[in-house]
Rosetta silent file (secondary structure, phi, psi, omega in degrees, C-alpha in Angstrom):
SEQUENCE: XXXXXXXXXXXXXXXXXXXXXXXXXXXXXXXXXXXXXXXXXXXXXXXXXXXXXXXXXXXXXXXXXXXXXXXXXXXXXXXXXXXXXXXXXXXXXXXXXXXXXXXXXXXX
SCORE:     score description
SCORE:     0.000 S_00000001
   1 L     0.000  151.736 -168.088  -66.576  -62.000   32.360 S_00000001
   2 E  -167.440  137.008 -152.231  -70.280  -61.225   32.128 S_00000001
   3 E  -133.935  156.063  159.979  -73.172  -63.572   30.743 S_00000001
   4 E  -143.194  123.348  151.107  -77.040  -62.226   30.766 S_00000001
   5 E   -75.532  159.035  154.332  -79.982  -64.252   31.416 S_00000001
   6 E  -158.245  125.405 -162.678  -83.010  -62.713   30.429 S_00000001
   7 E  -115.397  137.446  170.035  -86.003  -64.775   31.564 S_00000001
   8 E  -131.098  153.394 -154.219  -89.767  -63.293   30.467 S_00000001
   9 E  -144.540  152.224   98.310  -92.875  -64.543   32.065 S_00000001
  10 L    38.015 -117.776 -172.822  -96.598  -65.039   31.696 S_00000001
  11 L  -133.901 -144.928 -163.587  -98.068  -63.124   34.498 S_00000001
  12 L    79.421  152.456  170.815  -97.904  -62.552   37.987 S_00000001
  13 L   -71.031  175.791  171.749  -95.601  -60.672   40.380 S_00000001
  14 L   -19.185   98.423  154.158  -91.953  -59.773   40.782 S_00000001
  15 H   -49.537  -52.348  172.786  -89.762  -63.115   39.669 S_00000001
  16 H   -64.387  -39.373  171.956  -87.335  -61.420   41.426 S_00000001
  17 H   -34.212  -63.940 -158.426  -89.291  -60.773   44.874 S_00000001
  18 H   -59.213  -49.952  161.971  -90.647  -64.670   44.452 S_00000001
  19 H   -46.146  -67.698 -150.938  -86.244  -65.459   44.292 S_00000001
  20 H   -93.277   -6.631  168.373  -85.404  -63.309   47.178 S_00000001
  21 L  -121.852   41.530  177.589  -87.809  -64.910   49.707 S_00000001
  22 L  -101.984  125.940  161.690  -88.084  -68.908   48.450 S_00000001
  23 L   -66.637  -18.305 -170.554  -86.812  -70.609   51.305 S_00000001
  24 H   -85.611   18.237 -171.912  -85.904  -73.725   49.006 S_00000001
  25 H   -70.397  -11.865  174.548  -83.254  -71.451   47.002 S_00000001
  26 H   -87.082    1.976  173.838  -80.316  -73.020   49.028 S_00000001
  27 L   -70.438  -84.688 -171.111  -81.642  -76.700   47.695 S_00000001
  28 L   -51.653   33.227  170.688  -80.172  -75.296   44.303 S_00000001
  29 L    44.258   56.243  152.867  -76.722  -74.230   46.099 S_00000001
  30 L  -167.189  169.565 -160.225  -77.744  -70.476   46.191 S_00000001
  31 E  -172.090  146.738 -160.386  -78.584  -67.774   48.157 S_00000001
  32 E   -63.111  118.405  137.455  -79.807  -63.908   48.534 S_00000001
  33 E  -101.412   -3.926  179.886  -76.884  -61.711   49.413 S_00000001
  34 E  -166.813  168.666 -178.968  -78.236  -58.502   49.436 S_00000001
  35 E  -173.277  151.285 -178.475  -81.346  -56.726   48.253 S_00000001
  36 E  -121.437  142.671  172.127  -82.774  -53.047   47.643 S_00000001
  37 L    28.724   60.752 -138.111  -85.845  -52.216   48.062 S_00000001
  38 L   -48.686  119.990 -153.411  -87.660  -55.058   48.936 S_00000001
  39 L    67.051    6.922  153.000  -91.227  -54.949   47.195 S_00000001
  40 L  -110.713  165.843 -175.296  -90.529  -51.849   45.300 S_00000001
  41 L  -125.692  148.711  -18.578  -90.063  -51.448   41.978 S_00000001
  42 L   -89.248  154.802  164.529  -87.091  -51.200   40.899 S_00000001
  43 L  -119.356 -174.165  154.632  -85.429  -53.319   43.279 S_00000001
  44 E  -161.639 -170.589 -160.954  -82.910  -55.643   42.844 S_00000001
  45 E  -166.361  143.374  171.861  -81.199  -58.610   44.351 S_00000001
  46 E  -131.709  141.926  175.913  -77.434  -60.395   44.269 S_00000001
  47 E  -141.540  118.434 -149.654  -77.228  -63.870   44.670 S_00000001
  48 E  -122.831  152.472  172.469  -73.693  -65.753   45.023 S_00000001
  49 L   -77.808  157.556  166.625  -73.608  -69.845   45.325 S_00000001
  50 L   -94.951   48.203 -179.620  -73.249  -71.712   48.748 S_00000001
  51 L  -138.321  122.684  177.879  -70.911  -73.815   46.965 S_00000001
  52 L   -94.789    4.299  170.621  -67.324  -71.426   47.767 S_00000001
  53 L   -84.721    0.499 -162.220  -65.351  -73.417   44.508 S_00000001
  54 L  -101.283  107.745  167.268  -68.216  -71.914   42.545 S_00000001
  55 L   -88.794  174.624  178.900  -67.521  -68.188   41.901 S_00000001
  56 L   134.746  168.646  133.965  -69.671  -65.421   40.474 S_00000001
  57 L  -142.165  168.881  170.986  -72.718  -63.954   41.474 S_00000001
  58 E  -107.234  127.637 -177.048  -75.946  -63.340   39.802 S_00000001
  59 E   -85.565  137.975  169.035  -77.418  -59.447   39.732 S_00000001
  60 E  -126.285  143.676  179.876  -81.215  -59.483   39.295 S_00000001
  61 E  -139.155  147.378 -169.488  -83.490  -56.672   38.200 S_00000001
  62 E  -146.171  124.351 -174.851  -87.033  -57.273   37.596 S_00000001
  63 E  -115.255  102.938  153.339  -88.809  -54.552   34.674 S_00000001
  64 L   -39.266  -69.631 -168.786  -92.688  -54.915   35.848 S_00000001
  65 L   -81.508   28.470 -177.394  -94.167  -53.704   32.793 S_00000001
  66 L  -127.406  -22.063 -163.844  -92.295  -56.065   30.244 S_00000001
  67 L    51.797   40.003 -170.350  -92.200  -58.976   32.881 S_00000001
  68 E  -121.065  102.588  166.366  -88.708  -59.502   31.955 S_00000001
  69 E   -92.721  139.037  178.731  -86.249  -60.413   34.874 S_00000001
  70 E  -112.660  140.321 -169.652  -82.771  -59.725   33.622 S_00000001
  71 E  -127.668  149.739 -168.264  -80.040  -61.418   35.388 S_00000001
  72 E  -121.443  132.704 -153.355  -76.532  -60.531   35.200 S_00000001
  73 E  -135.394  107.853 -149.291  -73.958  -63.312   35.890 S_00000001
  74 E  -102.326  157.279  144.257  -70.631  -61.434   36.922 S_00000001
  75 L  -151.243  167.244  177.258  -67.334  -63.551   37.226 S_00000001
  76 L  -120.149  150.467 -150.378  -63.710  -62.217   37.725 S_00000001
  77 L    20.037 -106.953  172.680  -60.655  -62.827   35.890 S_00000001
  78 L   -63.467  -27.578 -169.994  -60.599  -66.657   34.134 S_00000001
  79 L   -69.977  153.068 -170.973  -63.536  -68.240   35.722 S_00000001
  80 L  -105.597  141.003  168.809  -66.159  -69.353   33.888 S_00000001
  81 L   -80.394   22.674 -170.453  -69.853  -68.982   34.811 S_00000001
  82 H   -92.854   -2.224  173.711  -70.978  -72.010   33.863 S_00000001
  83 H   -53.165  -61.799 -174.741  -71.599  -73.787   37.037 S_00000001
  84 H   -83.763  -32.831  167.245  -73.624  -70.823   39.092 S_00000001
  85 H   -46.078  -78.076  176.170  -75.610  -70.488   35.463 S_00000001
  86 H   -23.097  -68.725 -170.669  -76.407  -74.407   35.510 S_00000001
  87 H   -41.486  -37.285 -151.452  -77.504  -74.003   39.190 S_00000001
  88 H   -76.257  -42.622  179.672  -79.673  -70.810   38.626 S_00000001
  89 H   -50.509  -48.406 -174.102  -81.218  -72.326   35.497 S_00000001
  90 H   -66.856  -10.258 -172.731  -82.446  -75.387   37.198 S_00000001
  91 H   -95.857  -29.396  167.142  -83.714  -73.862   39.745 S_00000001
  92 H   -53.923  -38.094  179.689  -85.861  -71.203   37.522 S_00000001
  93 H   -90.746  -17.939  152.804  -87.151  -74.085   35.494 S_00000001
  94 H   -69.625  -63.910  154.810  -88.056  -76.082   38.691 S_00000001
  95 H   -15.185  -75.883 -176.301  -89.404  -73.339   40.973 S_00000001
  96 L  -159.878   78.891  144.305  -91.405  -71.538   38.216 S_00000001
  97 L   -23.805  -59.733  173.269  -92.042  -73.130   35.602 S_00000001
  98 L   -49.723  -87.951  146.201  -95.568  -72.074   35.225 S_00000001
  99 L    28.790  -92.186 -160.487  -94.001  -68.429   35.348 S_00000001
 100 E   -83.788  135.153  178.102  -91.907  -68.364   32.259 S_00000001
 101 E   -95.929  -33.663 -179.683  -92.766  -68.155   28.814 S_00000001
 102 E  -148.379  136.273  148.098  -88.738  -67.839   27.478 S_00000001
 103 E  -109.252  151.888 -172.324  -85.438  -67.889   28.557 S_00000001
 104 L  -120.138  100.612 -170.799  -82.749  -66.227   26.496 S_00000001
 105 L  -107.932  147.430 -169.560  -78.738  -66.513   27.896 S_00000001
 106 E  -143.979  102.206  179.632  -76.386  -64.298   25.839 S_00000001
 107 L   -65.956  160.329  172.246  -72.762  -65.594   26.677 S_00000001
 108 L   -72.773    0.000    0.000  -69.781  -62.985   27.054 S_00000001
């Protein structure tokens, strides 16, 4: 199963960059498992919960000139994503707020 966020912002740098180094991203029971090209564009970043009943991860890509991070919210066989969604939202609308002008989620 596969959900897409697509969060578009204001100004500013990489949403994703500003994700892959906030130390408080483990408050919201997640956390960076990998990353490409850290500071470059494109990069991207997977991020899986610290919670292990929650599965999924979330794929992130960040599009500079649109300011659009698109997030990709993977799960395998029955499970549902809404749990690692929930998390990821709150922490996008706490974190950076300021940031975003819309989010858009387009369930599987």
């Amino acid at each position: 199963m596969q959900s897409v966020i697509q969060v578009t912002c204001y100004r500013g740098g990489s949403l994703r960059e500003a994700l892959a180094n906030d130390t408080r991203l483990e408050k919201y029971n997640l956390t960076v498992l990998r990353q490409k090209t850290p500071g470059r564009s494109p990069g991207w970043a997977k991020l899986h919960s610290t919670d292990p009943d929650i599965p999924g991860a979330i794929n992130l890509e960040w599009d500079p000139a649109t300011k659009i991070l698109l997030a990709r919210i993977v799960t395998k066989g029955t499970n549902t994503a809404d749990r690692i969604t929930g998390d990821f939202i709150a922490y996008l609308i706490r974190r950076h707020r300021k940031k975003i002008r819309s989010i858009l989620i387009l369930p599987a």
